[in-house]
Every structure is written in C-alpha cells, then in structure tokens.
C-alpha positions in Angstrom: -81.4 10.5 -19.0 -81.7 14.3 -18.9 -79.4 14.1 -15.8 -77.1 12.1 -17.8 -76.4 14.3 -20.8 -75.9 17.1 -18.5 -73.4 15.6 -16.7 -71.5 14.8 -19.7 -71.8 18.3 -21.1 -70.5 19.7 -17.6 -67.7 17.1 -18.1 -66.6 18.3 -21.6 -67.1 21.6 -21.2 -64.3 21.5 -17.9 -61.5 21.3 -20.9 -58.1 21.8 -19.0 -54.7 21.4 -21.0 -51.7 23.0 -20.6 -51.1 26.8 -21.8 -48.8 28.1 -23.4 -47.2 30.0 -20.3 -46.9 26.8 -19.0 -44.9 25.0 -21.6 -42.7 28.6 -21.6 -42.1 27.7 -17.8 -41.1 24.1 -18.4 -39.1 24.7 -21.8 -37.0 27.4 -19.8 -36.6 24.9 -17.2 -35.4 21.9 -19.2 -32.8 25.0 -20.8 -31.4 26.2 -17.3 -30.8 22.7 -16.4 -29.3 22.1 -19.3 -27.0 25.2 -18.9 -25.9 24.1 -15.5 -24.8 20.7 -16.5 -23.0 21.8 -19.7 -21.2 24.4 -17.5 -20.2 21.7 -14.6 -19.1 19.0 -17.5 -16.9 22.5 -19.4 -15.7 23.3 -16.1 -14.5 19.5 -14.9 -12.8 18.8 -18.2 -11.3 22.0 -17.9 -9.8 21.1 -14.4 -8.8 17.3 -15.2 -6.9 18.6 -18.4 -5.1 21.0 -16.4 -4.4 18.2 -13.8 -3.0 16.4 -16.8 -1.1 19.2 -18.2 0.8 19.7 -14.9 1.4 16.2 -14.7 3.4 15.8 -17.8 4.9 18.4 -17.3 6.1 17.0 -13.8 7.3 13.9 -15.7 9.0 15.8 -18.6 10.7 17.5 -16.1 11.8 14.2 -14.3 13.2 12.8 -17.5 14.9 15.9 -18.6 16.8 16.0 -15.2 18.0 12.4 -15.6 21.6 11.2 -16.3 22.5 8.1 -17.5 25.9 5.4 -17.2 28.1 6.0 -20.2 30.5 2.2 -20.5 30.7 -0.1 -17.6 31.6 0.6 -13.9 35.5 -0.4 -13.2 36.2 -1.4 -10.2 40.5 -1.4 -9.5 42.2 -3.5 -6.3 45.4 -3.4 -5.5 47.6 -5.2 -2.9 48.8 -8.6 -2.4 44.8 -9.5 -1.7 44.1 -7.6 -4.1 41.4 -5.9 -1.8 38.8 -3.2 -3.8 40.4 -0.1 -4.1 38.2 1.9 -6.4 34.6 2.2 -7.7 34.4 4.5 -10.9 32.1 5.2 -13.9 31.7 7.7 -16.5 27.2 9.6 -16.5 26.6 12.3 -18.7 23.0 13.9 -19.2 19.8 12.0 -21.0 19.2 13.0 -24.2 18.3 16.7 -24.3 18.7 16.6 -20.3 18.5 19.6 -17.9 21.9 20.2 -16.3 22.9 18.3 -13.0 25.2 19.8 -10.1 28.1 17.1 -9.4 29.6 18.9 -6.3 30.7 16.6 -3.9 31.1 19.4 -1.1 27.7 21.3 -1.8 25.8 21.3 0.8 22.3 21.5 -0.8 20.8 20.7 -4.4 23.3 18.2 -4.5 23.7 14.7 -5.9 23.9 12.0 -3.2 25.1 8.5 -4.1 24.5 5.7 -1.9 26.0 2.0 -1.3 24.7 -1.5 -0.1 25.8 -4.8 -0.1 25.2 -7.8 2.3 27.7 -5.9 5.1 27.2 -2.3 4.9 24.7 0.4 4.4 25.8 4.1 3.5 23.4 6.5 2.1 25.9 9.7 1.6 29.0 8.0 0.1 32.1 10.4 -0.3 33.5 10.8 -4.3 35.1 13.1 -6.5 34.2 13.9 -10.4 36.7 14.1 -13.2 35.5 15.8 -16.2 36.7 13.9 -19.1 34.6 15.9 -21.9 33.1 19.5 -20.8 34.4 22.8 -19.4 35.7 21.5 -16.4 33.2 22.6 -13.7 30.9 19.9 -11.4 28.0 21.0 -13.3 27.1 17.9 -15.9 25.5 19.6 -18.9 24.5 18.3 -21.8 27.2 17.1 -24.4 29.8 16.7 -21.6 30.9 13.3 -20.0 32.2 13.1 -16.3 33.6 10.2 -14.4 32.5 9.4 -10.3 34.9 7.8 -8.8 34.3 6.4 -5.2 37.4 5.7 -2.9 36.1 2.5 -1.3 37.9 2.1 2.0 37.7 6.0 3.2 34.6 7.2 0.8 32.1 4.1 2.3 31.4 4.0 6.3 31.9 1.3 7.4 34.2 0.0 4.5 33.0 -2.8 2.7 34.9 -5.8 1.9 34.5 -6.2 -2.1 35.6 -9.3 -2.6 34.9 -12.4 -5.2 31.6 -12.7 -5.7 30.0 -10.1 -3.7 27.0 -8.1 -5.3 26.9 -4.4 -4.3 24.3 -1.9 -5.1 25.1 1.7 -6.3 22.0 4.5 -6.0 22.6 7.9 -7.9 20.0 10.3 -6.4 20.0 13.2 -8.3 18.1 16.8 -7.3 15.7 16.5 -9.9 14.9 13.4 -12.4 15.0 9.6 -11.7 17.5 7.1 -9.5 20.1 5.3 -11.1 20.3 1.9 -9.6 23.3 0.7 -10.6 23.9 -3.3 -9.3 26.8 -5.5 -10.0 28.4 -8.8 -8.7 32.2 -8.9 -8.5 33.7 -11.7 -10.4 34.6 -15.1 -9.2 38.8 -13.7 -9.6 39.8 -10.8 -9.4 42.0 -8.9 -11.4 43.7 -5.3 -10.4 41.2 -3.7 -12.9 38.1 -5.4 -13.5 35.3 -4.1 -16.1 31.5 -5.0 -14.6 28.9 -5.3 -16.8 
C-alpha cells in the first residue's frame, strides 16, 4: 500500500502544463499566419480589381469608338435591267463617341468595309464619303453625319449581281470599337431607288 501512495505522489507531483512562453510562441504564430493570409487576400483583390478596372476600361473604349447607321441603306439601279448601281448610307458617331478616320485611301488606322452575298466575297470594298453635316474632312466626329457610298460594279471584286431577292451582308470594321453588320434582302421589284430596311 506504501508502494502505492508513493507512486501516486510521484505521479502528481510530475505537474506539466503549458508556460506562458509557450502560449507567447503559439499566439505569435496564430498572428503571423494570420498576417500572411490577410496580406495574400489584400494583395489578390487588389490585382482582380485592377484586372477589372482595365477591362472596362477596354470596353468603354470599344463603345466610345463605335458608329452607328443613321436612316436606311438605299440602294439605286439604273438601266433597262435595272441592274444595282449603288449601295449608300449615312453613320455618324455613338453617343459621346471617340472620332473615326473615314479615309478611303489611308493606308493604315483605316476603316475597312467588307461585302458578301451568295456569289461573292470581298473584304476591302472600295467607297467614297460625303459629309452631309460636319467640317468636311473624312474624320467622323461627334455631331457630324457622313454618307458611304459603295460603287457596286467597280467598288466590289468580283461584282456582284444585286438582283430581286438577293440578301447581301455589309461589315463596317472600324480601327477601334465594334462591327457594324449591316444585312439586307433586295426586294421582290426593283425600283431605280429603293430604301432597305
């Protein structure tokens, strides 16, 4: 029994806990961590809203350099066929729109307008601009109103045959800000100037 209760004495004298050292140790711990990972969820957010930032400012930048058909596209013909002589509409910038170069003959930073129907295929169709509203330069700035007019059998290789019924499809690429798709069916007659809608 003797042996007994000295064992147990041994046994509760051997207290061990946990200092107060030790608790520092693990409380500064816990606080690093905690540092790091606040720093690496600053420092992401940080990155992702710049991401964003630049990205609408990509997309204002789009829409601000867009133009937009003013009326309907008129298409003349002339002859005894009356064969498609003409292709014209009137663009003039978005609302609040960045200014778009017009030149037909620049070379670069340019605005490129393609055609397509069922027959033919041309990606760099030839036209000229009339300013109707502005200060009579190729440069479409806001407030002014121009008209594209494509010459159909010399400004389209090869030259498409527009007649009744036929759906062509016009593309307005501009330098900066979105295509214009513009796609129309000829009528069923055909009239020397006809108004598509």
């Amino acid at each position: 029994m003797k042996k007994l209760l000295r064992l147990l004495s041994r046994t509760a004298r051997e207290e061990e806990g946990i200092t107060g050292l030790e608790t520092a140790i693990i409380l500064i711990a816990f606080v690093v961590v905690a540092t790091v990972f606040a720093f690496v969820v600053l420092t992401t957010g940080v990155f992702s809203s710049e991401r964003g930032k630049e990205t609408v400012f990509a997309g204002l930048n789009k829409a601000r350099g867009s133009m937009e058909i003013r009326g309907g596209i008129v298409v003349t013909a002339t002859g005894a066929t009356l064969a498609v002589d003409d292709v014209q509409f009137a663009v003039s910038t978005a609302a609040g729109g960045d200014p778009i170069p017009l030149n037909p003959s620049a070379t670069n930073n340019r605005t490129v307008i393609a055609y397509r129907d069922a027959t033919a295929v041309d990606n760099d169709v030839a036209f000229t601009v009339a300013s109707v509203v502005g200060d009579g330069d190729t440069l479409l700035e806001s407030g002014e109103l121009m008209v594209i007019n494509i010459d159909v059998p010399t400004g389209i290789t090869p030259a498409p045959t527009l007649v009744a019924n036929n759906r062509f499809t016009l593309e307005v690429q501009t330098p900066v800000g979105a295509v214009i798709d513009i796609t129309r069916q000829m009528p069923a007659e055909l009239a020397t100037v006809m108004q598509l809608h």
